[in-house]
Structure formats: structure tokens, C-alpha cells
Backbone as CSV, one residue per row, in Angstrom:
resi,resn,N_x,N_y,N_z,CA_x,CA_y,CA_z,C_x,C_y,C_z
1,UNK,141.823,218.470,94.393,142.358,218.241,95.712,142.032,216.855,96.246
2,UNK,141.086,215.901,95.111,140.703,214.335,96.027,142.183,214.087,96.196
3,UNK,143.610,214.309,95.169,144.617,213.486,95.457,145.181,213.475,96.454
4,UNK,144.803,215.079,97.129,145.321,215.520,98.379,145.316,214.288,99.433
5,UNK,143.704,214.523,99.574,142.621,213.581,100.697,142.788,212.665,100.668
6,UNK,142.996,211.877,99.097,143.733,210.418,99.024,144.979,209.656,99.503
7,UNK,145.524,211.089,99.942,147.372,210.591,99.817,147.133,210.448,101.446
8,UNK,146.389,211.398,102.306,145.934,211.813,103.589,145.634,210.652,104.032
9,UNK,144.045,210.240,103.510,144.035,208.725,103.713,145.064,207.828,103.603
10,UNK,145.725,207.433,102.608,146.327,206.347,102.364,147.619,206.373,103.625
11,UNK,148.123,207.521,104.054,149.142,207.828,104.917,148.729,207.431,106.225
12,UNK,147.383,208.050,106.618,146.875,207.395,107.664,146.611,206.329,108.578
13,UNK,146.041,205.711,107.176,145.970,203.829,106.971,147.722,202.927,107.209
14,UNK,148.470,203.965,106.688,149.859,203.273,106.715,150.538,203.512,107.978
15,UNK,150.008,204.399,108.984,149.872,204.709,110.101,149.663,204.002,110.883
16,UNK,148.569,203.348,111.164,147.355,202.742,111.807,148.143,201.349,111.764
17,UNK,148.354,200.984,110.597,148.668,199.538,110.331,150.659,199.508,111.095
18,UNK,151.157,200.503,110.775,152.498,200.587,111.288,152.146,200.575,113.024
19,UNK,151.352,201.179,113.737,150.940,201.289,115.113,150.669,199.944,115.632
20,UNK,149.443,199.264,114.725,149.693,197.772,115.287,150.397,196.748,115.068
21,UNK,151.334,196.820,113.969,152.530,196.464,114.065,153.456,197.012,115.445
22,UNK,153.584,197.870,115.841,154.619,197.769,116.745,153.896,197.267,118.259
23,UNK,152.734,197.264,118.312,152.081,196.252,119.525,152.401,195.062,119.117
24,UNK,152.165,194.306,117.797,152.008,193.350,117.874,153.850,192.445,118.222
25,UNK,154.636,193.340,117.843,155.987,193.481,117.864,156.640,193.033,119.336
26,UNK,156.196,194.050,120.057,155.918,194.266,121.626,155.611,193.026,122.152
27,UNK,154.639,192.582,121.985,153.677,191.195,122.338,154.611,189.939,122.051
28,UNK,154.843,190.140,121.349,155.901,189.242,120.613,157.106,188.909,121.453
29,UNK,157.809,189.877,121.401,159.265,190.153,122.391,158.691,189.736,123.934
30,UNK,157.559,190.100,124.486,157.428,190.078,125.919,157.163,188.338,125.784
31,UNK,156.427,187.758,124.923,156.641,185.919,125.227,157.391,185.523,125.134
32,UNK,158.548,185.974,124.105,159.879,185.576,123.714,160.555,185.617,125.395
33,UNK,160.348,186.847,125.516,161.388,187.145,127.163,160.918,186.148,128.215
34,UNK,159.857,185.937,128.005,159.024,184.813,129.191,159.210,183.497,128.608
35,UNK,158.937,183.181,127.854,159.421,181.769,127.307,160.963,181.814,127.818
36,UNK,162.121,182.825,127.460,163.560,182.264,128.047,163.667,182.561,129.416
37,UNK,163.072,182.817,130.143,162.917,182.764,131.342,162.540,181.737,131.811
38,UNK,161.688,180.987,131.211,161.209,179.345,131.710,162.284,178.665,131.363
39,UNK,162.464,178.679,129.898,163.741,177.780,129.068,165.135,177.526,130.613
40,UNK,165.603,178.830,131.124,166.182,179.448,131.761,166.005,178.444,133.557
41,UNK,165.107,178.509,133.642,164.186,177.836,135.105,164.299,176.630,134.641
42,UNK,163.805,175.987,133.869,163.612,174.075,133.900,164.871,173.882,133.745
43,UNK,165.619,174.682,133.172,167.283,173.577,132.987,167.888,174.063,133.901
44,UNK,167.611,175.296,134.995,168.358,174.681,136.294,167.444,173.818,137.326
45,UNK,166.559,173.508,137.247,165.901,172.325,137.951,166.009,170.960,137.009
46,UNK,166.427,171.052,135.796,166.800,169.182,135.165,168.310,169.113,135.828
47,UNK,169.553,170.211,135.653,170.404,170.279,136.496,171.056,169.354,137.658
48,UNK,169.752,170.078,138.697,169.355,170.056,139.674,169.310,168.257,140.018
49,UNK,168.511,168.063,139.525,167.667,166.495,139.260,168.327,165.189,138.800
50,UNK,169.555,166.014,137.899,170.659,164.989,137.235,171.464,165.389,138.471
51,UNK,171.779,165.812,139.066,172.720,165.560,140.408,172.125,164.981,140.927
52,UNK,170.989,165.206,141.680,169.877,164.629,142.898,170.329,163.088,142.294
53,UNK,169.510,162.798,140.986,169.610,161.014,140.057,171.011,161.045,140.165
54,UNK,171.977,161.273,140.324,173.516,160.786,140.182,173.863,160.540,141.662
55,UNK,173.700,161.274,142.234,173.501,161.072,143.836,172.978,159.124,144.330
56,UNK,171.856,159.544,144.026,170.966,158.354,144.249,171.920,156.967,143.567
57,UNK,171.972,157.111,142.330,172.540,156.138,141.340,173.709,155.380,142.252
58,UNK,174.595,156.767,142.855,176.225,156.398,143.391,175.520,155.319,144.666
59,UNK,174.737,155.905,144.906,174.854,154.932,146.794,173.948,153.717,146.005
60,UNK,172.961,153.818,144.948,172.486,152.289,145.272,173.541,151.048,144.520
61,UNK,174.330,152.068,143.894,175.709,151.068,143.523,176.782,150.517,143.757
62,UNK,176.763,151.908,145.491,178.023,151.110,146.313,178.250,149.995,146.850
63,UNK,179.079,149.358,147.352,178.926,147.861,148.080,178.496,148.488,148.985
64,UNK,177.612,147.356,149.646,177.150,147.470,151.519,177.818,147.907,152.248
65,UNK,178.111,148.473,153.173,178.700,148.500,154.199,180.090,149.384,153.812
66,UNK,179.943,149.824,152.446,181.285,151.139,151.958,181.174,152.542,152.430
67,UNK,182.018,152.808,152.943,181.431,154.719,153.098,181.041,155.288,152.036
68,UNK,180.536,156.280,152.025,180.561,157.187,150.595,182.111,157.981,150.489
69,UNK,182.228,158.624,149.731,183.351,159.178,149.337,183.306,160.646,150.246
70,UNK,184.286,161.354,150.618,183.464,162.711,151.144,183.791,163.545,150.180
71,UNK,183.136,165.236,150.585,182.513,165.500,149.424,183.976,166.383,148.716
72,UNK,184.751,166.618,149.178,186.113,167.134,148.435,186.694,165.921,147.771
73,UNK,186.196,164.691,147.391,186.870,163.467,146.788,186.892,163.763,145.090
């Protein structure tokens, strides 16, 4: 019967190791989801920033004394 106890063990162990596999799995996916959530956040604030800098760019390039364009132009 050791083959029994052996197979018992060995099933166990393949258990154990499959269990922290799926934490470690878990762990995995939840930085993944948080990392594209940032990914997600900075490129609508670079966005953001390349308008703000395009903004800026237009008026320090207009002539003096030009209106700006309005904003349906």
C-alpha cells in the first residue's frame, strides 16, 4: 500500500503547487490591471499637455496685436 500513500503524496504536492500557482496568477493579473490603468491615466494627461503646449505654441507665434482665432475656427 506505500504506492497508495505515494500517489496520495505526490497528488497532494501537485495540489499545493497548482494552489500557488493560481495566487501567483491572481497577483499577476491584479498589476497587469493597475499598470493599464496608469498606462490609461498618463496618456490622458500627455493628451492633455500636448493641447495645453499647442495652445501656448499658437499665441507665442501669433503676430502682436492679432486676435486669436475663436474657438469654432
Amino acid at each position: 500500500m506505500t504506492s497508495d500513500d505515494d500517489t496520495g503524496d505526490r497528488l497532494d504536492a501537485v495540489e499545493a503547487h497548482l494552489a500557488h500557482q493560481d495566487v501567483a496568477i491572481q497577483e499577476l493579473s491584479d498589476v497587469a490591471l493597475k499598470q493599464w490603468r496608469t498606462i490609461e491615466d498618463l496618456t490622458q494627461k500627455i493628451q492633455r499637455l500636448e493641447g495645453q503646449l499647442q495652445a501656448v505654441e499658437d499665441a507665442v507665434n501669433r503676430p502682436p496685436g492679432e486676435d486669436p482665432p475663436p474657438p469654432h475656427y
